[in-house]
C-alpha positions in Angstrom: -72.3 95.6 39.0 -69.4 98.1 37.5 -66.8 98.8 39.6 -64.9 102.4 38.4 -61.2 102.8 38.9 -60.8 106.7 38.4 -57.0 108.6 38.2 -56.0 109.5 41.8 -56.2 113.6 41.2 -54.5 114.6 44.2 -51.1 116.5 43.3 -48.6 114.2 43.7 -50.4 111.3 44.3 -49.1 108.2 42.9 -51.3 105.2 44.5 -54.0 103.7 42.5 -57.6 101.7 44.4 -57.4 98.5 42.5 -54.0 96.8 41.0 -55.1 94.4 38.3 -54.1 91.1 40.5 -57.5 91.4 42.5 -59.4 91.8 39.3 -59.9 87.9 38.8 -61.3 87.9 42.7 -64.1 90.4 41.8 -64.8 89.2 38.5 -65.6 85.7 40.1 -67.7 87.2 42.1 -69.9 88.9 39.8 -68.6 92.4 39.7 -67.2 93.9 35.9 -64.6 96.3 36.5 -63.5 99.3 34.3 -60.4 101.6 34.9 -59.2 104.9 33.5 -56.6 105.5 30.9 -53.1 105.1 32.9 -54.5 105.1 36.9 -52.4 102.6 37.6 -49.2 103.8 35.6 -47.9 105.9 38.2 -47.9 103.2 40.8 -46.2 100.7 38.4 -49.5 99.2 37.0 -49.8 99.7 33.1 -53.3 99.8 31.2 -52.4 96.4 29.9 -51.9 94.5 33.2 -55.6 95.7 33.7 -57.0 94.9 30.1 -54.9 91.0 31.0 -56.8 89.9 34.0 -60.3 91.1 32.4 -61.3 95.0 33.3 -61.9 97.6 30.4 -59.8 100.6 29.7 -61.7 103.9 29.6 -60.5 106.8 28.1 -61.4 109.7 31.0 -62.6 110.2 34.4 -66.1 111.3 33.0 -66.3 108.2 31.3 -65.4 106.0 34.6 -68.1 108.0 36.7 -70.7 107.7 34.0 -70.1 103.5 33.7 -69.7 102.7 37.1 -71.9 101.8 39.9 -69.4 101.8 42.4 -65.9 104.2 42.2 -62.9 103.3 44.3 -60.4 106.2 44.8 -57.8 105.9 47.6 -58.2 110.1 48.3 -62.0 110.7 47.8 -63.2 114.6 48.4 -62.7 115.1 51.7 -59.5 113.9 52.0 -58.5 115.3 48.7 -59.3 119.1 49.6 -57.0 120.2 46.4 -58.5 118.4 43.5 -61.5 116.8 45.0 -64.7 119.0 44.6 -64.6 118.4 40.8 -66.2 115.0 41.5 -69.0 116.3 42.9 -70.9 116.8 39.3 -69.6 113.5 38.5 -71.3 111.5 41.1 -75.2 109.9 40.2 -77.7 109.5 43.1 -77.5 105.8 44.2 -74.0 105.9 43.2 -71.4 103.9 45.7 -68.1 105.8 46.6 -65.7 104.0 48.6 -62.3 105.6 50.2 -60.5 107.7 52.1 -62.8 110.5 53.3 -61.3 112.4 55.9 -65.0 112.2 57.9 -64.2 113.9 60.6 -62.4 116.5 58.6 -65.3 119.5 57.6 -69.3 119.0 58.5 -69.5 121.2 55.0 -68.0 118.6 52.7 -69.8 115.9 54.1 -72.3 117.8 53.5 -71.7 118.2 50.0 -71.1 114.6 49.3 -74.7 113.7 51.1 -76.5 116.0 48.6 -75.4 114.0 45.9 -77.4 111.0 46.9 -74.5 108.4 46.6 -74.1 105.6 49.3 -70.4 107.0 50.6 -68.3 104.6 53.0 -65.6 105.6 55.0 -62.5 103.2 55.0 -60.7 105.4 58.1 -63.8 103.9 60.0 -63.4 100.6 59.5 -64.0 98.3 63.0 -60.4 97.3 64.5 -61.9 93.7 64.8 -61.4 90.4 63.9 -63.7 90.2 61.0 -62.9 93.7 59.7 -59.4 92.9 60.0 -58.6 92.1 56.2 -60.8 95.4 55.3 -58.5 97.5 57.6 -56.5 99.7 55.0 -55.9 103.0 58.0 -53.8 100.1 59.3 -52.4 99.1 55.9 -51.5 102.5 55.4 -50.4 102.8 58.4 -47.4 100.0 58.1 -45.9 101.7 54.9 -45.5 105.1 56.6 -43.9 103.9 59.8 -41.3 102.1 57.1 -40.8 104.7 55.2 -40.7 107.3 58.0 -37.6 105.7 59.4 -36.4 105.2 55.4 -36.5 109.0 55.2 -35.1 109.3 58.8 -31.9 107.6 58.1 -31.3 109.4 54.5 -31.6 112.8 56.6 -29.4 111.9 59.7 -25.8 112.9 59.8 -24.9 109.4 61.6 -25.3 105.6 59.9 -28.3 103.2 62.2 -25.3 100.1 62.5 -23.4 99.9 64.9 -19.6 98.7 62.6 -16.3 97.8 63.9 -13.6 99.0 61.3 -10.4 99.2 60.9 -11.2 103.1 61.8 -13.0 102.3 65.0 -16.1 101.0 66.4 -18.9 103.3 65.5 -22.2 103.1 68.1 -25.3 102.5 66.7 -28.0 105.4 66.4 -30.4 106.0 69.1 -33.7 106.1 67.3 -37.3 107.1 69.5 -40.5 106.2 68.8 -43.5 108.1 70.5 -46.8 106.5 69.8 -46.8 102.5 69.3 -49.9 102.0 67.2 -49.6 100.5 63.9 -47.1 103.0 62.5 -45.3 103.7 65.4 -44.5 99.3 65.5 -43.8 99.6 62.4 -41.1 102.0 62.4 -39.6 100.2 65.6 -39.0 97.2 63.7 -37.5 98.9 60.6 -35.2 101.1 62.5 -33.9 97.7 64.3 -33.4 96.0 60.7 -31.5 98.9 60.1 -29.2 98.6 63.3 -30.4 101.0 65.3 -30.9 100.9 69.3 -35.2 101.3 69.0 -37.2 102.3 72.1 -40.6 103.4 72.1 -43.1 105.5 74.6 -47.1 104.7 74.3 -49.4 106.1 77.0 -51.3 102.8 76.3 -50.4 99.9 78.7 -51.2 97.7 76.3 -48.4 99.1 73.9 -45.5 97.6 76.3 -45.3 94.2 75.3 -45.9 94.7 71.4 -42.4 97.3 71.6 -40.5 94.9 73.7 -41.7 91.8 71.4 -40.3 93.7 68.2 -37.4 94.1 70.8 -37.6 97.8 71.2 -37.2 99.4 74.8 -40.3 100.4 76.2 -40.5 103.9 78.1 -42.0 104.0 81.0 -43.1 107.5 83.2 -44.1 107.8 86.3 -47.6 109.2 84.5 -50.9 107.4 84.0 -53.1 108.8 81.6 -57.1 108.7 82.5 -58.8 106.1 80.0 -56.3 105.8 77.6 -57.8 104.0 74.7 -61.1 104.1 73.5 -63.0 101.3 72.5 -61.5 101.0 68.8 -58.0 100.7 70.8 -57.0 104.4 69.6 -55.1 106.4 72.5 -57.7 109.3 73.8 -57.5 112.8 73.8 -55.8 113.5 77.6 -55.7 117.4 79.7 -53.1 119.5 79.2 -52.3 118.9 82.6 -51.0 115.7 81.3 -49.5 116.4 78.1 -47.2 119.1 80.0 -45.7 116.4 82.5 -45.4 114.4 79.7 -43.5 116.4 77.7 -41.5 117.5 80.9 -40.7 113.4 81.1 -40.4 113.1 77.5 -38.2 115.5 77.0 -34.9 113.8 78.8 -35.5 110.8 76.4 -35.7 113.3 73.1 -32.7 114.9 74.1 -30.6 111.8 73.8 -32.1 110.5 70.6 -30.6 111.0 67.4 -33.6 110.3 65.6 -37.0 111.1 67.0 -40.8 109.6 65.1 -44.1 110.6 66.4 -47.1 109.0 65.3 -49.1 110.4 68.3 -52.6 110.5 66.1 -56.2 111.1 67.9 -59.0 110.2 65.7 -61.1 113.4 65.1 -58.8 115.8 67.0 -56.0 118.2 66.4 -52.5 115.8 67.2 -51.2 116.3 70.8 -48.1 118.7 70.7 -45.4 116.0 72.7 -42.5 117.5 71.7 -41.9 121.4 72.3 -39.3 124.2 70.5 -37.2 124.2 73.8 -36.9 120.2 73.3 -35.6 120.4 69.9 -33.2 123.2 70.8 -31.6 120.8 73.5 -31.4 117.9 70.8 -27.6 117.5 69.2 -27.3 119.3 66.1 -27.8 116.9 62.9 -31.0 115.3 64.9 -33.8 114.2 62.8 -37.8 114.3 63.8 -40.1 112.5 62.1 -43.4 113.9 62.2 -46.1 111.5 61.3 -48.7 113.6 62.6 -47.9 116.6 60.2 -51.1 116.4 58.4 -53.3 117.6 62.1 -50.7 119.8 63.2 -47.9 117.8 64.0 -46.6 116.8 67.3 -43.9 118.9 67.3 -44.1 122.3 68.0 -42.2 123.6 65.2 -43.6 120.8 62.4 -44.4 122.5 59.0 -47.2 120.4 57.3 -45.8 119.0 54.0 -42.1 120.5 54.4 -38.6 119.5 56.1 -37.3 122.5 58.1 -34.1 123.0 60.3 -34.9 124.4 63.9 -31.9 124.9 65.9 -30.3 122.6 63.8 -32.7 119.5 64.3 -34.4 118.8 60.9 -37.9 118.6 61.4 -40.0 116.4 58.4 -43.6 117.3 58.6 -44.2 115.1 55.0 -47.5 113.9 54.8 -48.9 111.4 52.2 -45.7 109.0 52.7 -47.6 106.1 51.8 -48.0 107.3 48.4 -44.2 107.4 47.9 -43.9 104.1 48.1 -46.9 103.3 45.4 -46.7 99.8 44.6 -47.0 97.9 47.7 -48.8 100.4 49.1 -51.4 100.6 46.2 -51.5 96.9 46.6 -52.2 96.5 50.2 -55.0 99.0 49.8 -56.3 97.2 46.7 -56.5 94.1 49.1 -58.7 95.8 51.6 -61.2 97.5 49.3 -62.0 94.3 47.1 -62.5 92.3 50.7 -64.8 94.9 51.5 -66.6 94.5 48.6 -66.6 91.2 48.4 -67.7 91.2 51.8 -71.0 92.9 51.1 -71.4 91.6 47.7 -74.4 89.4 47.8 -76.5 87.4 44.7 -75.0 90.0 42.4 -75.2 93.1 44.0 -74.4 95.0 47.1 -76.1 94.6 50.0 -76.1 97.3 52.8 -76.9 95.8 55.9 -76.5 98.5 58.5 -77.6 95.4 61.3 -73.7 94.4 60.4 -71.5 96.5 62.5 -68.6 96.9 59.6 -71.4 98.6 57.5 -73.0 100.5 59.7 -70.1 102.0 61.1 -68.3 102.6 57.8 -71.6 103.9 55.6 -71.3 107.6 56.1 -73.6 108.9 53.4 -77.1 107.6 52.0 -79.9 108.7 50.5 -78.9 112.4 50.6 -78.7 112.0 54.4 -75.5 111.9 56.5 -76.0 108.5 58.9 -73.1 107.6 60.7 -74.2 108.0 64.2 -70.1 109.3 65.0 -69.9 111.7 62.6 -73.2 113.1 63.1 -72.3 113.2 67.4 -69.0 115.0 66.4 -70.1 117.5 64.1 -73.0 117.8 66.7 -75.6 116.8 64.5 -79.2 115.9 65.6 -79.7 112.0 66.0 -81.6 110.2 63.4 -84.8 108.9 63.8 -85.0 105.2 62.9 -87.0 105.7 59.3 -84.6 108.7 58.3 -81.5 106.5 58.8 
C-alpha cells in the first residue's frame, strides 16, 4: 500500500501532508511511502529527512499520482479552486485522496472528483468525538490560526498587549475581543493573555462560558438567547437575522472599546454571520485592529476584504485567509499527525479497509465508486438519497 506525498500547488501555500517523523509509524504498519521532489522544503522538511526515515524521493507530481494508491495533500481540489483541477487527469479509479476538500463548497467539483472513481475523504468532516479526536486536523488547524491571528493582531496595532510600569509611566494593557469561542477563537484568548493583554470573549454557545473564563478570559454575556445554538457536532448554528441585528446592536458597545477585535464566527456550510457592521468600525478608536478569521466565507465584518488588510475609518481590517500555512512547520506537523492516525486507523491486514458501519468513515468518505455518498453533502446540495446498494 503506497502512500503519495504530492507538492502543495496552491499559490502560496507552504504546508506539506506528511513530515518525515510519522514515516517510521506507517512503515510499521505496512504502508511504503513516496514523496515529491522538495514538498516538504517549503515547510522546513528537506528531501533528505524523508529519504532518512525510509520513503522514496520522486522526481514530479505525475510520478507521485502514478505510484501511489493513496495521495495526501492538505488543499485537495475543492479547496484549492486556483491550482486544483489539474489533478483531475492525475487521479486512477480506485485511487484514495485524502484532505481538505472544501465539501460543502460547489455540488460541480464534487462532482468532478466523483467521476474520477477515487474513494475521496473529507478531513473538515471528521466526527468531534472522542475516538476521532486524534484524526481532528479542522481543529488542529484551527489552534495555529487563532495563534497566529492574535501574532498578526499585535504586529498591526499602534499600542503594545503588556501592561509596563516605566520610568515614563504605567502603560494599560490592550483590550483585546474575541467573538466566537470554538477552537480558534480559545486559542487566540489564551495567546493574547501570554502576550499581556486584558482577553474577553462572546460565544452564543452556553457551553463556551466556562472554557473562556478557564483560559481566564472575561466572558460576555447579552441579554440574547439564540434558538438551538449548536448542532450536534458542537458547531454554533445558523440563527435569524432577527437575532444577529440585536446582537450586533449588543455587540457593538463591547467592539467599540476594544483595541483589538478577532472573529472566528464560522458556520459549517453557510456564508459567515456578518457580527460586526461598517458603523461599528467607524466608532472603533483610530489604530484598532480586526481580525477576520472568517475572511474566506465572507468575513464577519462588514467591510472584510478576503485575502487583504484594508483601513476603514482608520480601523485596519485583516481578512487573511490561509494563516495556518504561514506558520508551516508546526502546522504541517500537527496535520501530518492527524492524517497518518487516520490511516492507521483504517489500515487493516495490509490494506485499507472502508467500513462505512464506523461512524468516522462514513461520515468522512465523500466520494466512491464514481458516486457522491455522504448522506450531508448529498442533503445540502439537495441531492436524492441513496439507495442502500448504490451507496
Amino acid at each position: 500500500m503506497i502512500v503519495g506525498v504530492p507538492k502543495e500547488s496552491y499559490p502560496g501555500e507552504r504546508r506539506v501532508s506528511l513530515v518525515p517523523m510519522v514515516i517510521p509509524n506507517l512503515t510499521k504498519a505496512g504502508f511504503e511511502v513516496v514523496v515529491e521532489s522538495c514538498a516538504g522544503e517549503a515547510a522546513g522538511y528537506p528531501d533528505a529527512a524523508y529519504t532518512d526515515k525510509g520513503a522514496k524521493i520522486l522526481p514530479d507530481r505525475a510520478a507521485v499520482f502514478g505510484a501511489a494508491d493513496v495521495v495526501v495533500q492538505v488543499l485537495c481540489y475543492g479547496s484549492n479552486d486556483v491550482t486544483g483541477e489539474a489533478d483531475l487527469a492525475l487521479f486512477r479509479r480506485g485511487q484514495v485522496l485524502i484532505g481538505f476538500l472544501r465539501p460543502f463548497g460547489s455540488a460541480e467539483v464534487v462532482r468532478q472528483i466523483a467521476d474520477t472513481g477515487i474513494t475521496c475523504f473529507s478531513v473538515e468532516l471528521v466526527p468531534r468525538t472522542t475516538r476521532a479526536q486524534s484524526m481532528d486536523a479542522l481543529s488542529s488547524m484551527g489552534t495555529i490560526c487563532g495563534y497566529k491571528a492574535v501574532l498578526v493582531a499585535a504586529e498591526t496595532s499602534l499600542k503594545i498587549f503588556p501592561m509596563l510600569t516605566t520610568a515614563a509611566g504605567t502603560i494599560t494593557p490592550a483590550r483585546v475581543f474575541i467573538i466566537g469561542a470554538g477552537v480558534a477563537g480559545l486559542q487566540a484568548i489564551a495567546t493574547a493573555r501570554r502576550l499581556g493583554a486584558v482577553s474577553s470573549a462572546y460565544d452564543m454557545r452556553p457551553a463556551a462560558k466556562e472554557q473562556v473564563q478557564s483560559l481566564g478570559g472575561r466572558f460576555v454575556e447579552l441579554p440574547i438567547e439564540a434558538a438551538n445554538a449548536q448542532d450536534a457536532r458542537g458547531y454554533g448554528t445558523a440563527q435569524d437575522e432577527t437575532f444577529y441585528a440585536r446582537q450586533r446592536e449588543l455587540l457593538g458597545r463591547v467592539v467599540k472599546d476594544s483595541d483589538v477585535v478577532i472573529t472566528a464566527a464560522v458556520i459549517p456550510g453557510k456564508k459567515s454571520p456578518v457580527l460586526i457592521t461598517a458603523d461599528m468600525v467607524r466608532q472603533m478608536a483610530p489604530g484598532s485592529v480586526i481580525v477576520d478569521l472568517a475572511a474566506e466565507r465572507g468575513g464577519n465584518c462588514e467591510l472584510t476584504h478576503t485575502g487583504e488588510t484594508v483601513i476603514e475609518h482608520g480601523v485596519a481590517i485583516i481578512g487573511a485567509i490561509n494563516l495556518a500555512s504561514s506558520v508551516p512547520y508546526h502546522a504541517s506537523q500537527m496535520y501530518s499527525r492527524n492524517v497518518t492516525n487516520f490511516l492507521l486507523y483504517q489500515m487493516k491486514d495490509g490494506k485499507l479497509e472502508h467500513d462505512l458501519k464506523d461512524e468516522i468513515i462514513r461520515e468522512t468518505m465523500v466520494t466512491h465508486g464514481g458516486e457522491i455518498v455522504n448522506p450531508r453533502v448529498r442533503e445540502f446540495f439537495k441531492l436524492p438519497t441513496l439507495t442502500p446498494a448504490a451507496s
